[in-house]
DOBAFI-610211 format. One record per residue (C-alpha): z, x, y; residue in three letters. Coordinates in pm, 1 decimal. Example, Ala and Ser with C-alpha at 12.3 -4.5 7.8 and 13.67 -1.06 7.14 Angstrom:
% residues 2
- 780.0, 1230.0, -450.0, Ala
- 714.0, 1367.0, -106.0, Ser
//
This chain:
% residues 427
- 0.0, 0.0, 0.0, Unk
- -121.4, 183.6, 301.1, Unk
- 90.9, 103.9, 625.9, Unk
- -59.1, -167.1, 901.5, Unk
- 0.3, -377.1, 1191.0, Unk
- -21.9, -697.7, 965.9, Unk
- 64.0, -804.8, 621.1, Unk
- -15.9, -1065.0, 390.2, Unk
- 223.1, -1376.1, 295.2, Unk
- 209.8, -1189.4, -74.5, Unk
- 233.4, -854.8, 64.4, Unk
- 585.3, -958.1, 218.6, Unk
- 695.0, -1117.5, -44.2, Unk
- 636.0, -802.5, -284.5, Unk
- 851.7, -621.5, -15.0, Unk
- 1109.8, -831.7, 16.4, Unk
- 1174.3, -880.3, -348.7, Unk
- 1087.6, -1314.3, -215.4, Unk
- 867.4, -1572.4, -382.4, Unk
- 615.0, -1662.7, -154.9, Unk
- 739.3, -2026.4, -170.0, Unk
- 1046.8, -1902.5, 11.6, Unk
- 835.2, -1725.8, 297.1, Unk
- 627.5, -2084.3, 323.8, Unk
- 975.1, -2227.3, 374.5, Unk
- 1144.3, -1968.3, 606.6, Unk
- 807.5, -2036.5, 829.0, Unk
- 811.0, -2375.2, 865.2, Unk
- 1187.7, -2391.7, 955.5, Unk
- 1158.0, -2097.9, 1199.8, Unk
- 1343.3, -1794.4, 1007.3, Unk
- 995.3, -1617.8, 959.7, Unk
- 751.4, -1763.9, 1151.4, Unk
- 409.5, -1643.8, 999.0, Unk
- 67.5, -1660.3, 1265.2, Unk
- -227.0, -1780.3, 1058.7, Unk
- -560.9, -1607.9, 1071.3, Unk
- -851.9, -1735.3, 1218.9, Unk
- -1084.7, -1781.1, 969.1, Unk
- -893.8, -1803.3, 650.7, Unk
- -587.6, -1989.4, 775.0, Unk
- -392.2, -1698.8, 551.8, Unk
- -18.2, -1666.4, 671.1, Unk
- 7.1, -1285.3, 862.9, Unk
- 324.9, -1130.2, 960.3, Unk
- 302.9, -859.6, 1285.0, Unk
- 470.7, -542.0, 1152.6, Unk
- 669.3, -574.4, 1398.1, Unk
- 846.3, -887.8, 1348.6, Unk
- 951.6, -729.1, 1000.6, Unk
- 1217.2, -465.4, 1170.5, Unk
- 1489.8, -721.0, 1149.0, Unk
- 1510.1, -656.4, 747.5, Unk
- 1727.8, -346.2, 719.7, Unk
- 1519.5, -271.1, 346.7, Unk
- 1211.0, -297.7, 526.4, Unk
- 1336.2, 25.8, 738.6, Unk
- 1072.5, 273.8, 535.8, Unk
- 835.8, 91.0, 653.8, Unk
- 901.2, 260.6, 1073.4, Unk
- 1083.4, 557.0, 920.1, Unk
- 882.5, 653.0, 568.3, Unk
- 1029.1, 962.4, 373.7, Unk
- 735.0, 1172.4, 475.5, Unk
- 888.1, 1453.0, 333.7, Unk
- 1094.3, 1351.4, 13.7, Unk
- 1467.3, 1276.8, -61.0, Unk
- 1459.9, 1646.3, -222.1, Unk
- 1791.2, 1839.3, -224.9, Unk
- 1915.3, 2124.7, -385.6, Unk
- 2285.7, 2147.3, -533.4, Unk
- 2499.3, 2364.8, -363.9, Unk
- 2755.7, 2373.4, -678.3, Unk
- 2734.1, 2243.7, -1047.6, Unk
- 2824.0, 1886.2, -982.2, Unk
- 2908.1, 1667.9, -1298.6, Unk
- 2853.2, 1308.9, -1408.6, Unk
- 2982.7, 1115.3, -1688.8, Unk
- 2769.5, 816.2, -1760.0, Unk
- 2872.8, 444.8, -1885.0, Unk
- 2631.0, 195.7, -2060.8, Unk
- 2390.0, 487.9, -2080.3, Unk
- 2128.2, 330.6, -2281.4, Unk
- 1847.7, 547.5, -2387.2, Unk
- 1876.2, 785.1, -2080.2, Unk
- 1645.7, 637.5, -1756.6, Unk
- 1950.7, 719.0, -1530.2, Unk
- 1999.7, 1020.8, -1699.2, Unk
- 1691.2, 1147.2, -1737.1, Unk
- 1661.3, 1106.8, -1319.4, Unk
- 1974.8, 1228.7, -1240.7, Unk
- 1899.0, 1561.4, -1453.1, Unk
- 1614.4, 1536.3, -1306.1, Unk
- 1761.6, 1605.7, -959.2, Unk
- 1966.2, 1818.3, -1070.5, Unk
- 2309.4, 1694.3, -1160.5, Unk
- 2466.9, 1749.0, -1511.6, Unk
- 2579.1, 1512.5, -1762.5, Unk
- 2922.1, 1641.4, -1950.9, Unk
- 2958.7, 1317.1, -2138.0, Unk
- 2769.0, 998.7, -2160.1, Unk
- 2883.0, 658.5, -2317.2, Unk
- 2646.9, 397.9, -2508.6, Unk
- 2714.7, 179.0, -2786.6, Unk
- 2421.5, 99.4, -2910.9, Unk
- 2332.0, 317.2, -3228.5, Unk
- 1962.6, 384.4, -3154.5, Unk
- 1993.6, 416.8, -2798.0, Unk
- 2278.3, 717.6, -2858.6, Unk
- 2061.7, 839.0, -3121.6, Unk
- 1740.2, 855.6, -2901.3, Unk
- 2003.3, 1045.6, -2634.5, Unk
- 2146.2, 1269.9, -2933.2, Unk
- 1773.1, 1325.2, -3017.6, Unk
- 1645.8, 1450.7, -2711.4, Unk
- 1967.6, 1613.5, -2536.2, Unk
- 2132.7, 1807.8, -2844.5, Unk
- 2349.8, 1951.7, -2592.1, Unk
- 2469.0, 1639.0, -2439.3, Unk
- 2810.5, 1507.9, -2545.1, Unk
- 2760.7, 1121.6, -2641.0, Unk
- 2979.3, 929.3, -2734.8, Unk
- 2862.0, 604.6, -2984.1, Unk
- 3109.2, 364.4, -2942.5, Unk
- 3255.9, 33.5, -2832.1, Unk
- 3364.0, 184.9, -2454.6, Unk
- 3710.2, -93.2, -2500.1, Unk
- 3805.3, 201.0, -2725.9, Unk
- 3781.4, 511.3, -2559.3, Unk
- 3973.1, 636.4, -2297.5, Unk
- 3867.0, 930.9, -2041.4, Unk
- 4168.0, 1037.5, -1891.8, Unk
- 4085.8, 1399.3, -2026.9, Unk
- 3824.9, 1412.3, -1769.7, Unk
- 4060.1, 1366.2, -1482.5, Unk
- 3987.6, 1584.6, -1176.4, Unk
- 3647.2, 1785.8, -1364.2, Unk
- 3434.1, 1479.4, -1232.1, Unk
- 3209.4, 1413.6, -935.8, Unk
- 3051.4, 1129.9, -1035.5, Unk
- 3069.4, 845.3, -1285.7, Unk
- 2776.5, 627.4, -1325.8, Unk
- 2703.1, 315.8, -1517.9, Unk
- 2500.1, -16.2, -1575.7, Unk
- 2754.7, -238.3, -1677.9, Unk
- 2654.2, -633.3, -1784.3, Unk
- 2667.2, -893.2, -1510.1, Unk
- 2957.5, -1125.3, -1620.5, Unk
- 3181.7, -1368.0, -1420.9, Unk
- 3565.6, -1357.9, -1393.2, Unk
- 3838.1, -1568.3, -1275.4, Unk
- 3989.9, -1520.4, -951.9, Unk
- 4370.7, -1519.9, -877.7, Unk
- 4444.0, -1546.2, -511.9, Unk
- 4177.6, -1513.8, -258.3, Unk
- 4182.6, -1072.0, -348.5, Unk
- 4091.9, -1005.0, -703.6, Unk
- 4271.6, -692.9, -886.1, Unk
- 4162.1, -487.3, -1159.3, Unk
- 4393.5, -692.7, -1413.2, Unk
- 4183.3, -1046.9, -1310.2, Unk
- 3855.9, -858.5, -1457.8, Unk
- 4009.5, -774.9, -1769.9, Unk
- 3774.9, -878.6, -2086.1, Unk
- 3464.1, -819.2, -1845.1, Unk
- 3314.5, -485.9, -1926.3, Unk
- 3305.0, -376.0, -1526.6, Unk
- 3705.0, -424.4, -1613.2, Unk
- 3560.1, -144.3, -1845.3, Unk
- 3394.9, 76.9, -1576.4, Unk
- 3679.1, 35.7, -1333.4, Unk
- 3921.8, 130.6, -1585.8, Unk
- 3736.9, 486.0, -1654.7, Unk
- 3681.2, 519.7, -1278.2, Unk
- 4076.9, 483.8, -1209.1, Unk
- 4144.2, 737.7, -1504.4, Unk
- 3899.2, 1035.7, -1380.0, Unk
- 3926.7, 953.7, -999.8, Unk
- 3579.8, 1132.9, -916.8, Unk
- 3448.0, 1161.6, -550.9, Unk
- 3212.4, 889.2, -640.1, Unk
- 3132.2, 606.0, -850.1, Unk
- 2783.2, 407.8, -863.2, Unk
- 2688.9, 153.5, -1048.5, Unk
- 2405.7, -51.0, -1100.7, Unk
- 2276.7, -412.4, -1194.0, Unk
- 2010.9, -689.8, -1147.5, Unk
- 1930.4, -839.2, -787.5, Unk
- 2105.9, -1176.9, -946.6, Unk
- 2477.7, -989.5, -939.3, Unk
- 2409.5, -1044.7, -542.7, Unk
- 2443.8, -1425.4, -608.7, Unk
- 2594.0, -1471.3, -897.8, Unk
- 2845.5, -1704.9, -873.1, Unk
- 2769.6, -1728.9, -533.4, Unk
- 2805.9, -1394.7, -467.0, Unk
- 3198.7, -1448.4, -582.6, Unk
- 3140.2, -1204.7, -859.8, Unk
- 2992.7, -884.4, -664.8, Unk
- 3304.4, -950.0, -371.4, Unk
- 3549.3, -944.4, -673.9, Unk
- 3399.4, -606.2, -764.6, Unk
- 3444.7, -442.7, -449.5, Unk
- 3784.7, -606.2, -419.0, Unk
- 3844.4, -392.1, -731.3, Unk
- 3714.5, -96.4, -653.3, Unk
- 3887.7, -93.7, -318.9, Unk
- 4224.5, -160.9, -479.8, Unk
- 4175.5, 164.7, -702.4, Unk
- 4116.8, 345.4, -405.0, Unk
- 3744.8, 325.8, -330.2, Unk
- 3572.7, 255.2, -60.8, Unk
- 3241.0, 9.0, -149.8, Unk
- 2907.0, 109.3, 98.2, Unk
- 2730.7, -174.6, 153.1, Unk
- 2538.0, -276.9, -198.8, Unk
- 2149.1, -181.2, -163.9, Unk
- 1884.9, -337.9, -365.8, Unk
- 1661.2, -48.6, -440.4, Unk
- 1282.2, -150.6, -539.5, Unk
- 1159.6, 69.7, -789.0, Unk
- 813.4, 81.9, -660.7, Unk
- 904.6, 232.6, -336.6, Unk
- 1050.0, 537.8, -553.6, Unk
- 726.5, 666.6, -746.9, Unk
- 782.8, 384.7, -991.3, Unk
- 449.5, 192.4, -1107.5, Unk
- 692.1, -139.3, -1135.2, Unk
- 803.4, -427.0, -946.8, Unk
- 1161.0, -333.1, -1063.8, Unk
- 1450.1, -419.4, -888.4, Unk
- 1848.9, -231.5, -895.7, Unk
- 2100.2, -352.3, -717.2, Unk
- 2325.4, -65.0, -625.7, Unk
- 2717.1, -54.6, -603.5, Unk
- 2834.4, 254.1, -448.6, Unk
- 3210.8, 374.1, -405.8, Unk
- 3346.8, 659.9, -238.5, Unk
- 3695.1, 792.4, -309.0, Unk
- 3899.8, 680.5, 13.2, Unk
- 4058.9, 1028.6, 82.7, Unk
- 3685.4, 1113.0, 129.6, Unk
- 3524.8, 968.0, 524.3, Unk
- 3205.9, 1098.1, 446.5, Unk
- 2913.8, 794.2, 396.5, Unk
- 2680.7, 790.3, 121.1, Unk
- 2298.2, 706.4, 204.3, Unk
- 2078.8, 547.2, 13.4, Unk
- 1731.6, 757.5, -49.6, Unk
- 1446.7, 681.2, 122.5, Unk
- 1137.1, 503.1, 11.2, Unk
- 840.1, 650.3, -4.0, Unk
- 527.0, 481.1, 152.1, Unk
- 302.2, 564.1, -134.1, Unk
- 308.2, 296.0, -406.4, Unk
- 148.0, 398.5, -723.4, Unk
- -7.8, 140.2, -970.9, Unk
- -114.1, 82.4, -1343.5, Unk
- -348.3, 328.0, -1308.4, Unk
- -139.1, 618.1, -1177.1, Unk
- 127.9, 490.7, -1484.4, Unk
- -155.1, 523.9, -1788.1, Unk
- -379.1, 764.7, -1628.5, Unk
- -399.8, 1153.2, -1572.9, Unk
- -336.9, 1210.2, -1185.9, Unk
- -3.2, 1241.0, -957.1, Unk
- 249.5, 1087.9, -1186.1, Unk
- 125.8, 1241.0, -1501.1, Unk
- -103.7, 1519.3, -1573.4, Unk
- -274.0, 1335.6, -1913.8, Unk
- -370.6, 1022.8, -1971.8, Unk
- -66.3, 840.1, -2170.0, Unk
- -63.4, 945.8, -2544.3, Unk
- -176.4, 712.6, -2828.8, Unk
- 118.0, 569.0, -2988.0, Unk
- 235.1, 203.7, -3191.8, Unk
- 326.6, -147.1, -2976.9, Unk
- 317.2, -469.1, -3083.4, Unk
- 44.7, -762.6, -3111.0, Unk
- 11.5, -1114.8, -2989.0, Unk
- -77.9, -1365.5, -3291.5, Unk
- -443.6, -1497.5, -3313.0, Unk
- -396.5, -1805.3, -3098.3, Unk
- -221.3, -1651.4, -2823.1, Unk
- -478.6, -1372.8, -2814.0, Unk
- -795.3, -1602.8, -2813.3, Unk
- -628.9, -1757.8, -2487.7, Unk
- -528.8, -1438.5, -2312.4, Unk
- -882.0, -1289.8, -2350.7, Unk
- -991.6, -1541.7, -2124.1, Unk
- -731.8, -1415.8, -1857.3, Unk
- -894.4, -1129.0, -1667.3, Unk
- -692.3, -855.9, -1482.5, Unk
- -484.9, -948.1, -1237.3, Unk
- -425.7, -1322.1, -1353.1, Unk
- -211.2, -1534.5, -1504.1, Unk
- -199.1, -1917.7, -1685.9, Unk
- -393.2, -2106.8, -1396.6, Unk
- -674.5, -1947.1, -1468.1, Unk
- -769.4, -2076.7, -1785.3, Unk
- -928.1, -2421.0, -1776.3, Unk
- -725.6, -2712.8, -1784.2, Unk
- -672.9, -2786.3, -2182.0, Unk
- -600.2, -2463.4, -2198.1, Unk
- -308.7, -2457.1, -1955.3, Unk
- -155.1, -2769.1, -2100.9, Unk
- -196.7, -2586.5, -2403.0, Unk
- -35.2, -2304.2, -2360.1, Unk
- 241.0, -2416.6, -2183.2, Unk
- 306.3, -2705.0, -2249.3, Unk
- 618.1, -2892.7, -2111.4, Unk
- 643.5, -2616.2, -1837.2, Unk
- 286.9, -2742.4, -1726.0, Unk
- 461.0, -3012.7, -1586.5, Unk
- 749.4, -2807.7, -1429.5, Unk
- 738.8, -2672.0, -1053.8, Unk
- 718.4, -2292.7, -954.8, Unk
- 473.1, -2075.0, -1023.7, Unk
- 521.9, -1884.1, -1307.9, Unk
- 326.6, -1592.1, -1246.9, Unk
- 460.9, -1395.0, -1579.0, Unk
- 326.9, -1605.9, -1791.8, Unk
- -23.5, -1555.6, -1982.0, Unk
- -37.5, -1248.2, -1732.3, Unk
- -316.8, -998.9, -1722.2, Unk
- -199.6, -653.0, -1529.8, Unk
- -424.9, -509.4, -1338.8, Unk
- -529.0, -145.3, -1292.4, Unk
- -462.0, -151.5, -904.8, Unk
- -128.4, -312.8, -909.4, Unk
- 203.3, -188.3, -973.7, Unk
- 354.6, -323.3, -1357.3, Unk
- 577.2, -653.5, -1298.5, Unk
- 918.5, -582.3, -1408.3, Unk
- 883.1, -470.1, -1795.9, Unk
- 1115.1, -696.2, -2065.3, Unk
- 1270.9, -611.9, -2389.3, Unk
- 994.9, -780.6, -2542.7, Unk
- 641.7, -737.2, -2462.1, Unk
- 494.5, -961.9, -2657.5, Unk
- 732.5, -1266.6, -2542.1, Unk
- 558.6, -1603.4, -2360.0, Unk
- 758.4, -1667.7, -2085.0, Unk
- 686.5, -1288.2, -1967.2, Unk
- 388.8, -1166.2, -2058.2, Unk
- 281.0, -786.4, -1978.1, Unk
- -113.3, -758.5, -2117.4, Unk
- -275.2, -438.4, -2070.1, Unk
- -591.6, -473.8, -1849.3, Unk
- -833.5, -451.2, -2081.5, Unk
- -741.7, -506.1, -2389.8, Unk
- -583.4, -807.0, -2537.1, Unk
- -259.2, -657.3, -2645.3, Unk
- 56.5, -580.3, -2481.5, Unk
- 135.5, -252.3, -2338.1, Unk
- 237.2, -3.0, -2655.1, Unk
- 579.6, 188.4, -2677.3, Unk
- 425.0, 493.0, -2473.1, Unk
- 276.2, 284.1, -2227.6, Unk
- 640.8, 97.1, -2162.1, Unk
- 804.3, 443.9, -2135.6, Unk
- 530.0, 561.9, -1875.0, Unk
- 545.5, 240.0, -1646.8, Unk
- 928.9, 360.6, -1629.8, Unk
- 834.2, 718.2, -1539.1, Unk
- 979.9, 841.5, -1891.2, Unk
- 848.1, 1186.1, -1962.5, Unk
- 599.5, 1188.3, -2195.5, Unk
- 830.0, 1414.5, -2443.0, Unk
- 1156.7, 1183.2, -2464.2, Unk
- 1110.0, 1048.1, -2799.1, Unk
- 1293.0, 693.9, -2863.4, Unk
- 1438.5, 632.0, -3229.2, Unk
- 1483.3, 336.5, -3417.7, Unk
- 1201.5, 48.5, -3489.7, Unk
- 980.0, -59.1, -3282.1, Unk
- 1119.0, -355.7, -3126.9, Unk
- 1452.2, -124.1, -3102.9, Unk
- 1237.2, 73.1, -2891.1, Unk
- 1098.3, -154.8, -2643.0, Unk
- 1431.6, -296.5, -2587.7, Unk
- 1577.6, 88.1, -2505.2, Unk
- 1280.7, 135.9, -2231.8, Unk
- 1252.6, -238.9, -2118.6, Unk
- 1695.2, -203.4, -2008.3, Unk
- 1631.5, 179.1, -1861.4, Unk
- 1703.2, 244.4, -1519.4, Unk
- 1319.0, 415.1, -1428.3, Unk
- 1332.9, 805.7, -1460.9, Unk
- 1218.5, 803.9, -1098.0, Unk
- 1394.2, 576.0, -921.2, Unk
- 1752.5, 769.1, -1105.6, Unk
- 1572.0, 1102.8, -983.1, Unk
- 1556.3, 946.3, -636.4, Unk
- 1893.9, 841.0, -625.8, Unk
- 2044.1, 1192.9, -770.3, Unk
- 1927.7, 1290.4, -488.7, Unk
- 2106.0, 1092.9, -236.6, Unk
- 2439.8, 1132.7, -456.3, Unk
- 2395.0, 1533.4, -440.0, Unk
- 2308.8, 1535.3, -75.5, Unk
- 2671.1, 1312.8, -15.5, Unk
- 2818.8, 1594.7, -246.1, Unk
- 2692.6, 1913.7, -88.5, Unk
- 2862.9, 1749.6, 206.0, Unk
- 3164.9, 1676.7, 80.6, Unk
- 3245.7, 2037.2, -43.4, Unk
- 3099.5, 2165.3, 266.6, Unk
- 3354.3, 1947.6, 487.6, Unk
- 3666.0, 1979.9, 259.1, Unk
- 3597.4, 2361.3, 218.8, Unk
- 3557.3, 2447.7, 599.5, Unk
- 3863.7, 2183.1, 720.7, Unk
- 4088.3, 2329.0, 483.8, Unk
- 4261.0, 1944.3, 470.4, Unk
- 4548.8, 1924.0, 225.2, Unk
- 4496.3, 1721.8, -104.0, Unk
- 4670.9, 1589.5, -385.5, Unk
- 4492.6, 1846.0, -620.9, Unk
- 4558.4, 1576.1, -890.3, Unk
- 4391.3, 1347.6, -753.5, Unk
- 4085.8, 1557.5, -643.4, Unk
- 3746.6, 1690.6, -863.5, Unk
- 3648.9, 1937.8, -596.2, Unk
- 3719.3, 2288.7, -761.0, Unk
- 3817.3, 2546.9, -455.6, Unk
- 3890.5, 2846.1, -673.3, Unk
//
């Protein structure tokens, strides 16, 4: 996406993470008022009027040069919910170490035991571990834990009210170890879910084990080197004896696409390799080869739609996943844990198939040597649930860059700690 005066009713909602039927409705009730063109009668937004969306920001103030940083020390991680290694992969990538990581899913710790021999992971049920040995040697815990509601007790919710919820889990290991800085990450939905009751309980947590909670970010992978309309929402929390502000990386205004995913160029230097995926049964394949790249359900004739699918025919929204044909010039929509699923279709462009295992683990920036164990469906689910390799690279970056600072600050102040408390190593 090349940077303009004007953009497209689509084009905004791509960058705002919106449906389009939400921009139709913030223009007729005056949030977003849209000018239409001319001739077509298309909805246009001035770049302008776009400024008032702090996300948008890239957009006047693109990372021209990169979120690149170099650690000034060893700085060390220990990863929750690890999965089979997206985060990891990115934050290694940036250069941060993982001394432990934490996944209890067999194949997913086997594909990180596979490919990291050297890594410590640790295959079990996290409710039954406890990290207290890592006190003070951490910088950084990380982890994806499940969205799940809890019950509130009083209007401030403490650790105790999240107990049986597995962030109860990551909170727990975060109190134990006490590093400088904890991040973890979710779907966009934890930003309303429940109303947006649940994400307020988590920072209520967080700040009563003594973190202070930077503003959550929703970080869209395709603004990161990602071929994918992914979305993270981001929960940051920096130690309180710590007044130094974490900042989100950049975005970059380059957005790659299919093409960059699958074929040699900028992302990868070979064209993706051959490798085993799944099929769609004959029916369902007879109807998507009349989809051609870049559509979806509505264009099929009419039997055919009611066909396919069926009682949601008759439903309202969109739909755009569904009987969907990928194009080579457009980024991936968000990969599932299934490829081959209806109501989220991923076809490659021109064949009738879905994308194979490689071609998953490329549209999520997975190096082309990180080998994932288990079946095939195992597989797909342990790249569809990754954080993407880039996006975790990107925001390595922003955690070393708040680190580099913080040992910078603390060294040259000389402040007095509780050296219990603290993971910065002076000697």
């Amino acid at each position: 996406m090349v940077m303009k005066e004007y953009y497209s009713l689509s084009e905004v909602a791509d960058l705002l993470g919106k449906s389009k039927e939400t921009l139709r409705r913030w223009d007729n009730n005056g949030k977003l008022e849209a000018f239409r063109e001319p001739m077509s009668n298309y909805r246009l937004y001035k770049k302008e009027q776009l400024k008032v969306f702090d996300e948008l920001d890239f957009l006047f103030n693109p990372a021209e040069s990169g979120n690149q940083v170099t650690p000034n020390h060893d700085y060390s991680v220990l990863e929750l919910f690890a999965g089979a290694g997206g985060l990891a992969v990115g934050m290694e990538k940036s250069g941060l170490k993982c001394v432990a990581l934490n996944e209890i899913d067999h194949w997913a710790a086997q594909t990180l035991r596979n490919n990291r021999p050297n890594w410590r992971v640790i295959e079990d049920d996290i409710r039954n571990l406890s990290f207290s040995e890592y006190k003070g040697k951490l910088d950084v815990v990380t982890g994806g834990f499940p969205c799940q509601a809890f019950s509130y007790a009083g209007k401030k919710l403490g650790l105790n009210d999240a107990r049986g919820t597995l962030f109860y889990e990551f909170a727990r290991v975060v109190n134990e170890t006490k590093p400088l800085i904890c991040i973890g990450e979710n779907v966009r939905g934890l930003l309303n879910h429940d109303n947006g009751r649940t994400l307020e309980g988590m920072k209520s947590i967080l700040d009563e084990i003594g973190y202070r909670v930077i503003d959550p970010r929703v970080l869209k992978a395709i603004f990161y080197k990602v071929p994918q309309k992914r979305e993270r929402l981001i929960l940051v929390g920096v130690r309180k004896d710590i007044d130094i502000d974490f900042i989100y990386p950049k975005p970059y205004k380059k957005i790659f696409n299919l093409k960059d995913a699958l074929k040699a160029g900028e992302l990868f230097p070979t064209d993706v390799p051959k490798s085993n995926g799944s099929s769609y049964p004959k029916r369902k394949k007879e109807i998507l080869d009349l989809i051609p790249p870049g559509g979806y359900w509505r264009d099929l004739p009419l039997d055919l739609q009611k066909e396919y699918m069926q009682k949601s025919f008759f439903l309202g929204g969109g739909k755009t996943g569904m009987a969907r044909r990928i194009s080579w010039d457009e980024p991936s929509l968000t990969l599932t844990c299934s490829p081959a699923q209806k109501q989220t279709e991923r076809c490659h462009p021109d064949e009738t198939r879905p994308f194979t295992v490689r071609e998953y683990a490329r549209i999520q920036t997975f190096p082309d040597d990180w080998k994932f164990a288990g079946s095939i469906s195992s597989q797909y689910k342990q790249i569809g649930n990754a954080v993407p390799v880039n996006l975790g690279k990107e925001l390595g970056y922003s955690i070393i860059s708040f680190l580099n600072k913080t040992y910078e600050q603390y060294q040259l102040e000389e402040r007095i700690f509780d050296f219990d408390q603290m993971s910065i190593d002076f000697a």
